[in-house]
mmCIF file of the N, C-alpha and C atoms, coordinates in Angstrom:
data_MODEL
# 
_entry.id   MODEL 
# 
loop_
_atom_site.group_PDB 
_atom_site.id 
_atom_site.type_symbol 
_atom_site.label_atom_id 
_atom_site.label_alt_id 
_atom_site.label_comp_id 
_atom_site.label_asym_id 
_atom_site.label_entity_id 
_atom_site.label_seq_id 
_atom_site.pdbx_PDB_ins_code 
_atom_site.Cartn_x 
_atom_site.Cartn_y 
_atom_site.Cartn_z 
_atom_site.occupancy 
_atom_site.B_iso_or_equiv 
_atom_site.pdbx_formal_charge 
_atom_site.auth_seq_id 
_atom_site.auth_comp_id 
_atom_site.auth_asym_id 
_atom_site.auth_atom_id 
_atom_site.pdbx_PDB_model_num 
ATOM 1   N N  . UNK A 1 1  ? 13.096  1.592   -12.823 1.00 0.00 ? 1  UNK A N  1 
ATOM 2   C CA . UNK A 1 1  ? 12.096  2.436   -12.214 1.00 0.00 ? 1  UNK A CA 1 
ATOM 3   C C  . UNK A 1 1  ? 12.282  2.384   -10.693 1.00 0.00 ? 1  UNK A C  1 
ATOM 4   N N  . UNK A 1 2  ? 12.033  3.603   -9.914  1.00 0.00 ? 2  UNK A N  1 
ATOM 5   C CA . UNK A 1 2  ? 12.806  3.611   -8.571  1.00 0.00 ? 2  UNK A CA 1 
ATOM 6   C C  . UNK A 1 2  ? 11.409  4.702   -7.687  1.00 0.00 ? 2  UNK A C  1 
ATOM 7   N N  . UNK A 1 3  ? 10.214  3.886   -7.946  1.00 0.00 ? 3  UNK A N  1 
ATOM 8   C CA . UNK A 1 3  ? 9.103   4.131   -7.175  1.00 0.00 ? 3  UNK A CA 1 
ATOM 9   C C  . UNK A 1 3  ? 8.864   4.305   -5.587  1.00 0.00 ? 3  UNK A C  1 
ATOM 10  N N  . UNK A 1 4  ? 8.969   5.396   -5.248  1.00 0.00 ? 4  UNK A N  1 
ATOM 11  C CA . UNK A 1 4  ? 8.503   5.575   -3.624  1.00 0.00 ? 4  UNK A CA 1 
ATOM 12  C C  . UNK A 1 4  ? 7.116   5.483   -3.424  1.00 0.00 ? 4  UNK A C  1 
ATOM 13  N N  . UNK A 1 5  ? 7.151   5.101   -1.903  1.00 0.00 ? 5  UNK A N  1 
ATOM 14  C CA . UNK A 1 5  ? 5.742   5.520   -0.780  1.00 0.00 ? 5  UNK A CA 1 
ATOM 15  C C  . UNK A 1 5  ? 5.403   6.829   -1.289  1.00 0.00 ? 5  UNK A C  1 
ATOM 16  N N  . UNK A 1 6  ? 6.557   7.762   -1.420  1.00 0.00 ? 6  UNK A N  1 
ATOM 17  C CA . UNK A 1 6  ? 5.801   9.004   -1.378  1.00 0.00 ? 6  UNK A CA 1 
ATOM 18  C C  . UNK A 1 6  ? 5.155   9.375   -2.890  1.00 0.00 ? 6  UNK A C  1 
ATOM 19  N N  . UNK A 1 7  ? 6.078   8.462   -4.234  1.00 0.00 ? 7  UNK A N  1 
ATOM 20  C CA . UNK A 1 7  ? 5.312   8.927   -5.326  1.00 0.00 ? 7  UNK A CA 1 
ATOM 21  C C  . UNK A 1 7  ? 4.021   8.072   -4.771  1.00 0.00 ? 7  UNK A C  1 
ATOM 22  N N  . UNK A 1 8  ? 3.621   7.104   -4.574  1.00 0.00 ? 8  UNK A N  1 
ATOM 23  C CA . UNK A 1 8  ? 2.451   6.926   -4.798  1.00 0.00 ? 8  UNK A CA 1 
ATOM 24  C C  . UNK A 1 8  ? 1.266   7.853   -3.741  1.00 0.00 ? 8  UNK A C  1 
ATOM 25  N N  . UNK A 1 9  ? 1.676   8.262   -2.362  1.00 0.00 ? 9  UNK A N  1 
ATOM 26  C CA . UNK A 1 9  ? 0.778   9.330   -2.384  1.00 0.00 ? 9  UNK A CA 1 
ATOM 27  C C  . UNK A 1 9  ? 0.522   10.415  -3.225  1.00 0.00 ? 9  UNK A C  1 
ATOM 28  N N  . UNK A 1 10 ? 1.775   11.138  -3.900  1.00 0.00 ? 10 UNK A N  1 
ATOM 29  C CA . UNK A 1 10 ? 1.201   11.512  -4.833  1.00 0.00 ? 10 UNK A CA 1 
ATOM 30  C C  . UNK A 1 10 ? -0.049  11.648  -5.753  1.00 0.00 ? 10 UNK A C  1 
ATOM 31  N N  . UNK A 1 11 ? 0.202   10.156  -6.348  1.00 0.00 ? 11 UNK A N  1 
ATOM 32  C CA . UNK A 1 11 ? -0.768  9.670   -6.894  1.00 0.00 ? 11 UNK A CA 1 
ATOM 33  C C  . UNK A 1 11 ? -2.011  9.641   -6.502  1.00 0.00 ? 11 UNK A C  1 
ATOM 34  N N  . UNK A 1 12 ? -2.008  9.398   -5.105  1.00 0.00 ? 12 UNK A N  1 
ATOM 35  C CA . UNK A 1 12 ? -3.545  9.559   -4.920  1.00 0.00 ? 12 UNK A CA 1 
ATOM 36  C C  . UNK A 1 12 ? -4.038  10.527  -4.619  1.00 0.00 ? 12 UNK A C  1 
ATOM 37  N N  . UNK A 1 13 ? -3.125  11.727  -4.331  1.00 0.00 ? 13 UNK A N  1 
ATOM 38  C CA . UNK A 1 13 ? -3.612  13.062  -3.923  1.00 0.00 ? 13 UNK A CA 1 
ATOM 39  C C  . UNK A 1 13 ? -4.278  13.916  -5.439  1.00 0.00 ? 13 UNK A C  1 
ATOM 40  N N  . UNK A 1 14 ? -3.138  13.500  -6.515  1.00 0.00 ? 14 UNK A N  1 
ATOM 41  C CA . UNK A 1 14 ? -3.590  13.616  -8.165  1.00 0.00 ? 14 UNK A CA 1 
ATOM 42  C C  . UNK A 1 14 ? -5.116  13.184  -8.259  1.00 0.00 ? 14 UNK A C  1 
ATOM 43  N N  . UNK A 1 15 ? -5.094  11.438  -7.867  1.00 0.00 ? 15 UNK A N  1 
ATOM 44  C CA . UNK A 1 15 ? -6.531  11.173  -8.096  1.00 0.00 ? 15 UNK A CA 1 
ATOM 45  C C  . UNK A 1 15 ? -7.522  11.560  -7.500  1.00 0.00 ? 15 UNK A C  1 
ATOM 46  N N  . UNK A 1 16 ? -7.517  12.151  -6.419  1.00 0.00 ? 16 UNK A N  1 
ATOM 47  C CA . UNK A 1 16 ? -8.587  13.273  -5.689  1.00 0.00 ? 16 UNK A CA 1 
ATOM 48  C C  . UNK A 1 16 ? -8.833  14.056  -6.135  1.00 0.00 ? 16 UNK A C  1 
ATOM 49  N N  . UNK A 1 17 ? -7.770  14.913  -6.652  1.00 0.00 ? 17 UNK A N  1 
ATOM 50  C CA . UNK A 1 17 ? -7.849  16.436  -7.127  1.00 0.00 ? 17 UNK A CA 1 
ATOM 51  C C  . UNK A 1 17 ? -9.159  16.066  -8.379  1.00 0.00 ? 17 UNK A C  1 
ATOM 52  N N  . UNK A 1 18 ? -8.743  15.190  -9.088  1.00 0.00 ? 18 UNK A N  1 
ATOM 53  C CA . UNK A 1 18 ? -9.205  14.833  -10.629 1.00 0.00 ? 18 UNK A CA 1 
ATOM 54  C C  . UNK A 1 18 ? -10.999 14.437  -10.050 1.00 0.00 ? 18 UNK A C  1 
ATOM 55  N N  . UNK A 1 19 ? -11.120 13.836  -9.139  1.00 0.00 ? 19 UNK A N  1 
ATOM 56  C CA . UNK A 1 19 ? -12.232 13.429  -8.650  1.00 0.00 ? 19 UNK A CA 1 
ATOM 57  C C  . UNK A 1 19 ? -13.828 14.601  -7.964  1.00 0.00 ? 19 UNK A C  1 
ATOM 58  N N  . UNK A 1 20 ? -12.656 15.467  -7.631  1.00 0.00 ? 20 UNK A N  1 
ATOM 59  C CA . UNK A 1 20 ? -12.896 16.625  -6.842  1.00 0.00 ? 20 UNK A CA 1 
ATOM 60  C C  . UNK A 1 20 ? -13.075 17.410  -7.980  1.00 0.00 ? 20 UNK A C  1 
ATOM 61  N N  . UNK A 1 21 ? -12.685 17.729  -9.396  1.00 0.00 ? 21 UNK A N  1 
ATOM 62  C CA . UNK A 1 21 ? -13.401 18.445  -10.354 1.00 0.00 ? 21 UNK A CA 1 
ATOM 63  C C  . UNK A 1 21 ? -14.708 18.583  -10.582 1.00 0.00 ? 21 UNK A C  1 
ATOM 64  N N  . UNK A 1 22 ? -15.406 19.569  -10.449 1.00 0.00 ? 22 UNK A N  1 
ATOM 65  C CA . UNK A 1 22 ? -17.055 19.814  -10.399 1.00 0.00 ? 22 UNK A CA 1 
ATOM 66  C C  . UNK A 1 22 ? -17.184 19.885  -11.605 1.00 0.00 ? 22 UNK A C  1 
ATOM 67  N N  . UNK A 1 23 ? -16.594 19.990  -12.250 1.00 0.00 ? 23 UNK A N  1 
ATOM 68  C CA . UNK A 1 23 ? -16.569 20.053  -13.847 1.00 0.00 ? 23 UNK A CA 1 
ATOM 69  C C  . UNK A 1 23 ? -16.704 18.843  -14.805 1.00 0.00 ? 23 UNK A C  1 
ATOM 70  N N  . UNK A 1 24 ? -16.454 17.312  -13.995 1.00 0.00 ? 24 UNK A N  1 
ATOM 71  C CA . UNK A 1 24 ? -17.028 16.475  -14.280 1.00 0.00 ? 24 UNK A CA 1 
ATOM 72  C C  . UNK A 1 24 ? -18.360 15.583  -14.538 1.00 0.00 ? 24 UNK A C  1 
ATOM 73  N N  . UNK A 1 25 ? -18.469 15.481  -15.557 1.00 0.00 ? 25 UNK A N  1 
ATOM 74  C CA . UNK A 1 25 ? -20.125 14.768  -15.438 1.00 0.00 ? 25 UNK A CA 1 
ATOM 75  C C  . UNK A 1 25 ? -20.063 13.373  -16.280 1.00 0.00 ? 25 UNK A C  1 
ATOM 76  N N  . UNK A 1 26 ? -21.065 12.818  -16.260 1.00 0.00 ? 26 UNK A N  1 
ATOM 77  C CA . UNK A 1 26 ? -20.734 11.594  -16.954 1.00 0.00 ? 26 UNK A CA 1 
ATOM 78  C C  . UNK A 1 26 ? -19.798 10.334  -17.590 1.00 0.00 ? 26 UNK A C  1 
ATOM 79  N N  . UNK A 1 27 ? -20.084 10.533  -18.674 1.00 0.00 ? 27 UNK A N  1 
ATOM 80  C CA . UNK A 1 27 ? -19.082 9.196   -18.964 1.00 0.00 ? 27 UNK A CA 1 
ATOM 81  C C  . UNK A 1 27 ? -17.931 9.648   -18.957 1.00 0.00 ? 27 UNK A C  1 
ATOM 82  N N  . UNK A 1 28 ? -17.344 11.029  -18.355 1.00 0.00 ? 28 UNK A N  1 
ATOM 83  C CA . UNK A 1 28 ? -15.987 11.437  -18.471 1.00 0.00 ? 28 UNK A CA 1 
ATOM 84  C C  . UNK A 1 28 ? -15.341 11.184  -16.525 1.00 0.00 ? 28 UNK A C  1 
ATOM 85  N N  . UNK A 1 29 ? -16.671 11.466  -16.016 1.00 0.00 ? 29 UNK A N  1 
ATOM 86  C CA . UNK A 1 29 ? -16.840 11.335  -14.203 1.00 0.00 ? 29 UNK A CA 1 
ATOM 87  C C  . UNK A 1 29 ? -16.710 9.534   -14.001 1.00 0.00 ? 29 UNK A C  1 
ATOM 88  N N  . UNK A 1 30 ? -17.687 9.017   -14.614 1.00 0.00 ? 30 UNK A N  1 
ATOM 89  C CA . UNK A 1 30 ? -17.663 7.419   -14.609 1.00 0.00 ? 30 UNK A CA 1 
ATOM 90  C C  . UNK A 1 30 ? -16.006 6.910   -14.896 1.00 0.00 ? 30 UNK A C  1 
ATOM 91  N N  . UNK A 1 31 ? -15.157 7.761   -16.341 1.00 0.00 ? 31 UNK A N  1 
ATOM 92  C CA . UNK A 1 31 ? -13.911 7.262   -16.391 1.00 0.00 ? 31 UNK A CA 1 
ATOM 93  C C  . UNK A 1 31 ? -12.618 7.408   -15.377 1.00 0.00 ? 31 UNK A C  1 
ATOM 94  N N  . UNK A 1 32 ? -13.641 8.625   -14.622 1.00 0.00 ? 32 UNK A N  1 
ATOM 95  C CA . UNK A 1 32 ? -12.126 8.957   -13.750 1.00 0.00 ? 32 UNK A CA 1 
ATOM 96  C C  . UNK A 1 32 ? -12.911 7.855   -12.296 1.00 0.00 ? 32 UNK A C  1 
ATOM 97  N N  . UNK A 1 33 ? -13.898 7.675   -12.240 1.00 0.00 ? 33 UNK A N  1 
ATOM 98  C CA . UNK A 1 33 ? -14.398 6.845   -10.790 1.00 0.00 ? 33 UNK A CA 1 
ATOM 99  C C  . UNK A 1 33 ? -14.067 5.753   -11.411 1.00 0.00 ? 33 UNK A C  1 
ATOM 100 N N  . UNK A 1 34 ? -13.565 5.128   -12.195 1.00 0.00 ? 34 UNK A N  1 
ATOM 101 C CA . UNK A 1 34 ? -12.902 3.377   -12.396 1.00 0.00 ? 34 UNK A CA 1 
ATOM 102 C C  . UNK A 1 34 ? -11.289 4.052   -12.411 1.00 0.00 ? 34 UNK A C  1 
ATOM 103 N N  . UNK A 1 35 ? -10.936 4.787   -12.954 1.00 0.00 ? 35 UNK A N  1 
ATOM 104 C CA . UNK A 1 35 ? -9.587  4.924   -12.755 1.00 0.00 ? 35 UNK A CA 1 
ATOM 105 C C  . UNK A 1 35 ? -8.981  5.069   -11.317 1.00 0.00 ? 35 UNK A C  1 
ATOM 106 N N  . UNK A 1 36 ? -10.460 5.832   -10.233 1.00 0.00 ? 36 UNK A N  1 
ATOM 107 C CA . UNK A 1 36 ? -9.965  5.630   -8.793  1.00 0.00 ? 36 UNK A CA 1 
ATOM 108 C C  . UNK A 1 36 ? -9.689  4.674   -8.282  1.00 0.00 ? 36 UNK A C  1 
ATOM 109 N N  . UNK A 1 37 ? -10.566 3.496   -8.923  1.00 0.00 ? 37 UNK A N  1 
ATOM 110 C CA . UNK A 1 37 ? -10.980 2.396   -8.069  1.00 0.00 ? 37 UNK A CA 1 
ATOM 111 C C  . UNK A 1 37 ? -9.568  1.649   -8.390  1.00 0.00 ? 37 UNK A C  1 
ATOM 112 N N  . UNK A 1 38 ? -9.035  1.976   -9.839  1.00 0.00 ? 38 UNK A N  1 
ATOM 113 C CA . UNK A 1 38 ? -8.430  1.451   -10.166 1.00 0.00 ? 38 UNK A CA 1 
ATOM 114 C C  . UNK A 1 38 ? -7.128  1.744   -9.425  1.00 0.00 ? 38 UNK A C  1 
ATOM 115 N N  . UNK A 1 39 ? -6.839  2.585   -9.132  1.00 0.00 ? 39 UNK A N  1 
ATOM 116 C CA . UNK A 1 39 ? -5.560  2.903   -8.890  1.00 0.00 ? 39 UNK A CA 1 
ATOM 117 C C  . UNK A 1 39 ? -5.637  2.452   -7.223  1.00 0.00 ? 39 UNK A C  1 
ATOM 118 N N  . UNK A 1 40 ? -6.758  2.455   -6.296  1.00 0.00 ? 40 UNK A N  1 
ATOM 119 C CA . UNK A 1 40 ? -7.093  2.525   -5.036  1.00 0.00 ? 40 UNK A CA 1 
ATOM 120 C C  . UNK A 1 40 ? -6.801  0.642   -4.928  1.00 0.00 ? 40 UNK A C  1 
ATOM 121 N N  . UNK A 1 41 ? -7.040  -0.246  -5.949  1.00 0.00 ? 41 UNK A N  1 
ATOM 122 C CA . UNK A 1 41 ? -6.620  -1.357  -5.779  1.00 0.00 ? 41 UNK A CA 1 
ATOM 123 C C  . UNK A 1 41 ? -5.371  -1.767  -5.981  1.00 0.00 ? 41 UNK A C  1 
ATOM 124 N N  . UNK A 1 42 ? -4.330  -1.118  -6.459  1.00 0.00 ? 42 UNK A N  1 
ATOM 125 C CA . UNK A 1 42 ? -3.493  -1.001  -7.010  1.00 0.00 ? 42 UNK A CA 1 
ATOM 126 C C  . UNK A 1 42 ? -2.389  -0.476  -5.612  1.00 0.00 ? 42 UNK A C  1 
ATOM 127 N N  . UNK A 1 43 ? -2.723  0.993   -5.023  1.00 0.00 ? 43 UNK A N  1 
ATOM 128 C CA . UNK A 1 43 ? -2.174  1.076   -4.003  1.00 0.00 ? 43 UNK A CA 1 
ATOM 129 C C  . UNK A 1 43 ? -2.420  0.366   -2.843  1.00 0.00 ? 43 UNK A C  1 
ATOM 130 N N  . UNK A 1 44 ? -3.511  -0.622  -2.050  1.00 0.00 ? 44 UNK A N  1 
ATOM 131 C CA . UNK A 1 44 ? -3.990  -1.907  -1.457  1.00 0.00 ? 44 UNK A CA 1 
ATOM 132 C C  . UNK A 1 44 ? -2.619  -2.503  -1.627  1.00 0.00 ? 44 UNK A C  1 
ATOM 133 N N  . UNK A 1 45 ? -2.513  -3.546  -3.101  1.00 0.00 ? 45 UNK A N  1 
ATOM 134 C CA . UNK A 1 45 ? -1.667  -4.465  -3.540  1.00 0.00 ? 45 UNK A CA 1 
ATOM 135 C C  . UNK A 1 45 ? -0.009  -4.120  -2.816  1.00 0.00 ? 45 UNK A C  1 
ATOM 136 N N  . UNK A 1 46 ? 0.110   -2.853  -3.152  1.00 0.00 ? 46 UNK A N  1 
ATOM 137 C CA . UNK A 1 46 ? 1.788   -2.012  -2.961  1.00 0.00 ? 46 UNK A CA 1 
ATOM 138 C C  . UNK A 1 46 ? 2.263   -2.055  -1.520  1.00 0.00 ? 46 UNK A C  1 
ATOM 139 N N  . UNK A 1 47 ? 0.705   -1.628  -0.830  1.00 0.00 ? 47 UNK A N  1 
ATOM 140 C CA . UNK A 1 47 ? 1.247   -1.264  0.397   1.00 0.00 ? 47 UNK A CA 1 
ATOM 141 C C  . UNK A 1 47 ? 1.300   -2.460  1.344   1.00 0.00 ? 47 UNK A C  1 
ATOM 142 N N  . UNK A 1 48 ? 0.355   -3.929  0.710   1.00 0.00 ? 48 UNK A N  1 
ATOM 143 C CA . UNK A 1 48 ? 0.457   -5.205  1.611   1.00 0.00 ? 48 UNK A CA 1 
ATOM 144 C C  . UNK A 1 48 ? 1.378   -5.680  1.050   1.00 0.00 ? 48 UNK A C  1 
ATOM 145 N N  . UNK A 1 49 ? 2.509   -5.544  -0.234  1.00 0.00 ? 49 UNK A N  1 
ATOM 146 C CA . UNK A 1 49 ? 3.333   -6.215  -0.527  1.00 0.00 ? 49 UNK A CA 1 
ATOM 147 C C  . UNK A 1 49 ? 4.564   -5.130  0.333   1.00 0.00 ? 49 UNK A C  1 
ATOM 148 N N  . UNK A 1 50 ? 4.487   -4.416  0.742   1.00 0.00 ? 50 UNK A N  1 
ATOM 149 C CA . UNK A 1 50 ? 5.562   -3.306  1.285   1.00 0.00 ? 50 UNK A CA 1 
ATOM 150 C C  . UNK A 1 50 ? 5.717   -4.058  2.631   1.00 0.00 ? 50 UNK A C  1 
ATOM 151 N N  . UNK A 1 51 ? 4.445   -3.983  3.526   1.00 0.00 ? 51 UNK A N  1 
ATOM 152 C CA . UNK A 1 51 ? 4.271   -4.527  4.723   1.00 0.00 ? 51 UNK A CA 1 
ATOM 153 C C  . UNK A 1 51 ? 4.833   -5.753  5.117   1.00 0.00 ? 51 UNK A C  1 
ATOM 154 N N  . UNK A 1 52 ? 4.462   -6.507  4.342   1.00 0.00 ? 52 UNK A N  1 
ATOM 155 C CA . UNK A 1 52 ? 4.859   -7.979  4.130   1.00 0.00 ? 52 UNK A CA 1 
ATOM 156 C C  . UNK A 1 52 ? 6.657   -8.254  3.951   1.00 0.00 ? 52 UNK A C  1 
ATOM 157 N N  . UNK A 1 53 ? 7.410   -7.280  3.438   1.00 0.00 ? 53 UNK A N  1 
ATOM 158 C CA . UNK A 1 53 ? 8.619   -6.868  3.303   1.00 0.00 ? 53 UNK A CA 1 
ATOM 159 C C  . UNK A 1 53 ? 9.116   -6.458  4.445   1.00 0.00 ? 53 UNK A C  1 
ATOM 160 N N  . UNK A 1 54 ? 8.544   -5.477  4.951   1.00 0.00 ? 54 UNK A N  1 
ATOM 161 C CA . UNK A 1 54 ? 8.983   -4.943  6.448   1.00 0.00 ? 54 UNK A CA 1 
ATOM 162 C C  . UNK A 1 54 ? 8.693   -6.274  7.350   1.00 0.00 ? 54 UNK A C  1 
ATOM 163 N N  . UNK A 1 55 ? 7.461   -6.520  7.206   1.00 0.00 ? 55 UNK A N  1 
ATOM 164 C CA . UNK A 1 55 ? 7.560   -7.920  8.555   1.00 0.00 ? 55 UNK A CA 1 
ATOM 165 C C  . UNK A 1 55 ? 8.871   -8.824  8.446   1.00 0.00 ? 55 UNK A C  1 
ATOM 166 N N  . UNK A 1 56 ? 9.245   -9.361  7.155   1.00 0.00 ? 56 UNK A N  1 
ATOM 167 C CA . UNK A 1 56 ? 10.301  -9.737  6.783   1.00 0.00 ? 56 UNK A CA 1 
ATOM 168 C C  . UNK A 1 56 ? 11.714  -9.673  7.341   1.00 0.00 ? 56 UNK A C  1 
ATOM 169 N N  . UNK A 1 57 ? 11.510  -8.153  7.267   1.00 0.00 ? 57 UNK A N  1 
ATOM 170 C CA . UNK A 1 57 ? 13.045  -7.797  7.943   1.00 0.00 ? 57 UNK A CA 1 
ATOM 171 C C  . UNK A 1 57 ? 13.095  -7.639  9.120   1.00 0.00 ? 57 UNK A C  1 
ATOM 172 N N  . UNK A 1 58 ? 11.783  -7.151  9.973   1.00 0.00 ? 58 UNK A N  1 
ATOM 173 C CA . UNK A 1 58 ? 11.768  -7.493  10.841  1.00 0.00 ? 58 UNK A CA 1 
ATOM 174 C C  . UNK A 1 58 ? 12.368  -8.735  11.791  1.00 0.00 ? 58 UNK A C  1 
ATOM 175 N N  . UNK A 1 59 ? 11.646  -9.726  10.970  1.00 0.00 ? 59 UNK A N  1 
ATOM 176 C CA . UNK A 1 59 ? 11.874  -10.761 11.769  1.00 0.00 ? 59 UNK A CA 1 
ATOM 177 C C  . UNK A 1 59 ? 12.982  -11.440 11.749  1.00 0.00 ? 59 UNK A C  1 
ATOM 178 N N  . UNK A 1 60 ? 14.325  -10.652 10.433  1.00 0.00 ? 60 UNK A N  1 
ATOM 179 C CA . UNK A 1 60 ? 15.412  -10.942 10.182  1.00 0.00 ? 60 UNK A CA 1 
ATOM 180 C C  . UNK A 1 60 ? 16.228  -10.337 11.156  1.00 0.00 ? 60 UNK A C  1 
ATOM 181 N N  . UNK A 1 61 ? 15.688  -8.955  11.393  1.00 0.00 ? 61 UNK A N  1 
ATOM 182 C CA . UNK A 1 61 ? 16.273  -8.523  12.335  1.00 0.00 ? 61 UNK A CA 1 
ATOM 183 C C  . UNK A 1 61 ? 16.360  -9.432  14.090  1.00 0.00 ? 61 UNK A C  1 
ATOM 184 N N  . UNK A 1 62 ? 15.224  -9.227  14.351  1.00 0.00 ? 62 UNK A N  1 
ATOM 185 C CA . UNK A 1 62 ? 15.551  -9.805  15.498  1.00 0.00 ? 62 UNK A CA 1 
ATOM 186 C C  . UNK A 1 62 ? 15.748  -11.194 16.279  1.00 0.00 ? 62 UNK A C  1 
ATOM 187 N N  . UNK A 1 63 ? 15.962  -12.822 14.587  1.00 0.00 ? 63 UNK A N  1 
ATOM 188 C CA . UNK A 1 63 ? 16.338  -13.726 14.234  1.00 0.00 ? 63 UNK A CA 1 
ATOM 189 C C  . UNK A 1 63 ? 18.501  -13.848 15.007  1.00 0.00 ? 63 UNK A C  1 
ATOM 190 N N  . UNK A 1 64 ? 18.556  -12.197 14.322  1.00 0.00 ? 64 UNK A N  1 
ATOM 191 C CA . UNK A 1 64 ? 19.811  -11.774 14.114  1.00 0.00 ? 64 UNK A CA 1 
ATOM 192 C C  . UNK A 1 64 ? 20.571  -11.339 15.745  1.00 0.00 ? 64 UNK A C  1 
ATOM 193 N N  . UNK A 1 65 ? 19.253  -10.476 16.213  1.00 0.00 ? 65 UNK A N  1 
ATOM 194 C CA . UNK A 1 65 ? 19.907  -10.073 17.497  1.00 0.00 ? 65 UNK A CA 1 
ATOM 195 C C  . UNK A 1 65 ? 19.689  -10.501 18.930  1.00 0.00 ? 65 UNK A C  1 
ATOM 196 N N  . UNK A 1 66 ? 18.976  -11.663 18.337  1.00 0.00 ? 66 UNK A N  1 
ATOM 197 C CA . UNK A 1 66 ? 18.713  -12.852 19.381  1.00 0.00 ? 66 UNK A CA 1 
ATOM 198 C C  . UNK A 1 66 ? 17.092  -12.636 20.466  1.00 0.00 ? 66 UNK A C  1 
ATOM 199 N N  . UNK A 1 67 ? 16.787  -11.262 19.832  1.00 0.00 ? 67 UNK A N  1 
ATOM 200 C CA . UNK A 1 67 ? 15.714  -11.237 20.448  1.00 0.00 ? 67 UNK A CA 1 
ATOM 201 C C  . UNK A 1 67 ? 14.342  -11.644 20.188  1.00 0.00 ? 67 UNK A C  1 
ATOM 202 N N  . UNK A 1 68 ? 14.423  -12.532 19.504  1.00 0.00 ? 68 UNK A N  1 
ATOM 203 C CA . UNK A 1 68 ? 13.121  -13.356 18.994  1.00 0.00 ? 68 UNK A CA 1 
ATOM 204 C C  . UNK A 1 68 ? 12.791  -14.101 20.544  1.00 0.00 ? 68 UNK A C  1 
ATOM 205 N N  . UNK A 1 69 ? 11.742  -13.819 20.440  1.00 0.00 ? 69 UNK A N  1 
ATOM 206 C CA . UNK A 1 69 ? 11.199  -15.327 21.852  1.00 0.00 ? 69 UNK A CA 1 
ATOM 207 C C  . UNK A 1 69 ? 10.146  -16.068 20.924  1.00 0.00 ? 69 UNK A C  1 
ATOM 208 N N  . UNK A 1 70 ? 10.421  -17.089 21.288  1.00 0.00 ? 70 UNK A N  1 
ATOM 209 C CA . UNK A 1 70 ? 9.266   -18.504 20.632  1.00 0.00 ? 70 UNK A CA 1 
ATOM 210 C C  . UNK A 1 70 ? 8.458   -19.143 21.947  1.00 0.00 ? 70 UNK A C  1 
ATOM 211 N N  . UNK A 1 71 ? 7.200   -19.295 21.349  1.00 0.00 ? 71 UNK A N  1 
ATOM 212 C CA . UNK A 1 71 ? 6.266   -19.858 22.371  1.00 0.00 ? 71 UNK A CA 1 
ATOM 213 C C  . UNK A 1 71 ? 6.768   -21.144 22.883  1.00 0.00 ? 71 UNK A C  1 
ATOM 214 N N  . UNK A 1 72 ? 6.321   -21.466 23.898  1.00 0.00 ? 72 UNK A N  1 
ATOM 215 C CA . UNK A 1 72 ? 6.602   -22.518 24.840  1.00 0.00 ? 72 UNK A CA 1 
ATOM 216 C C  . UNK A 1 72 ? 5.959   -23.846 23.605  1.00 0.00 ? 72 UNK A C  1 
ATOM 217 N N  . UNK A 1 73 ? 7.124   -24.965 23.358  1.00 0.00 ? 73 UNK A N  1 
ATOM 218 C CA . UNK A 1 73 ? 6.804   -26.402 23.286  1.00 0.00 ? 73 UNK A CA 1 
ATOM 219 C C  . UNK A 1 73 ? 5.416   -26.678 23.976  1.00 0.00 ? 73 UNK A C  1 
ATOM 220 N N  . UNK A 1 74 ? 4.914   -28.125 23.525  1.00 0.00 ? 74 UNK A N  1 
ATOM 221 C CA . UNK A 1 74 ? 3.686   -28.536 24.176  1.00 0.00 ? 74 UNK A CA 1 
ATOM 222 C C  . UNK A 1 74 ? 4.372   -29.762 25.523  1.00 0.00 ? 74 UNK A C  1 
ATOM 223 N N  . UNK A 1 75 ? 6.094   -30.006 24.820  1.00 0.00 ? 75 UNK A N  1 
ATOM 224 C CA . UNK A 1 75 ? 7.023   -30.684 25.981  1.00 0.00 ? 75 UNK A CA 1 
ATOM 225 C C  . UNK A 1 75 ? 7.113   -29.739 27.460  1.00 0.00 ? 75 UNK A C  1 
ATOM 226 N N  . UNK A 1 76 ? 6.728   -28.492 27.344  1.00 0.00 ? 76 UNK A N  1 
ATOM 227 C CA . UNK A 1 76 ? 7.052   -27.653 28.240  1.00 0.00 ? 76 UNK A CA 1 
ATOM 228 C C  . UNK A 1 76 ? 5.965   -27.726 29.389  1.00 0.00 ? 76 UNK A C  1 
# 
């Protein structure tokens, strides 16, 4: 499976649309407002595990190109 950033906006633009039906009422409105919530925790999880990846390389990157600066020792 080869999931993008952009399918999952998708996804949430889907779950709006579905939300945004006036045609919803009840226990059919209640199923799609847990499926938001659901999916809205779900994209949370994706995008701090994405972030957390980028900081990553980040800091591989510039580990790499010498431009890291480190705070001053307490010897300093």
């Amino acid at each position: 499976m080869k999931n993008k950033m952009s399918d999952l906006r998708n996804h949430l633009f889907v779950q709006m649309e579905r939300l945004n039906d006036e045609t919803l009422t009840g226990k059919r409105l209640l199923i799609e407002i847990k499926r938001a919530q659901a999916l809205t925790y779900l994209a949370r999880e994706i995008i701090a595990s994405s972030n957390l990846v980028l900081k990553g390389r980040i800091a591989v990157d510039d580990s790499i190109s010498g431009s890291i600066i480190l705070p001053p020792t307490l010897d300093e």
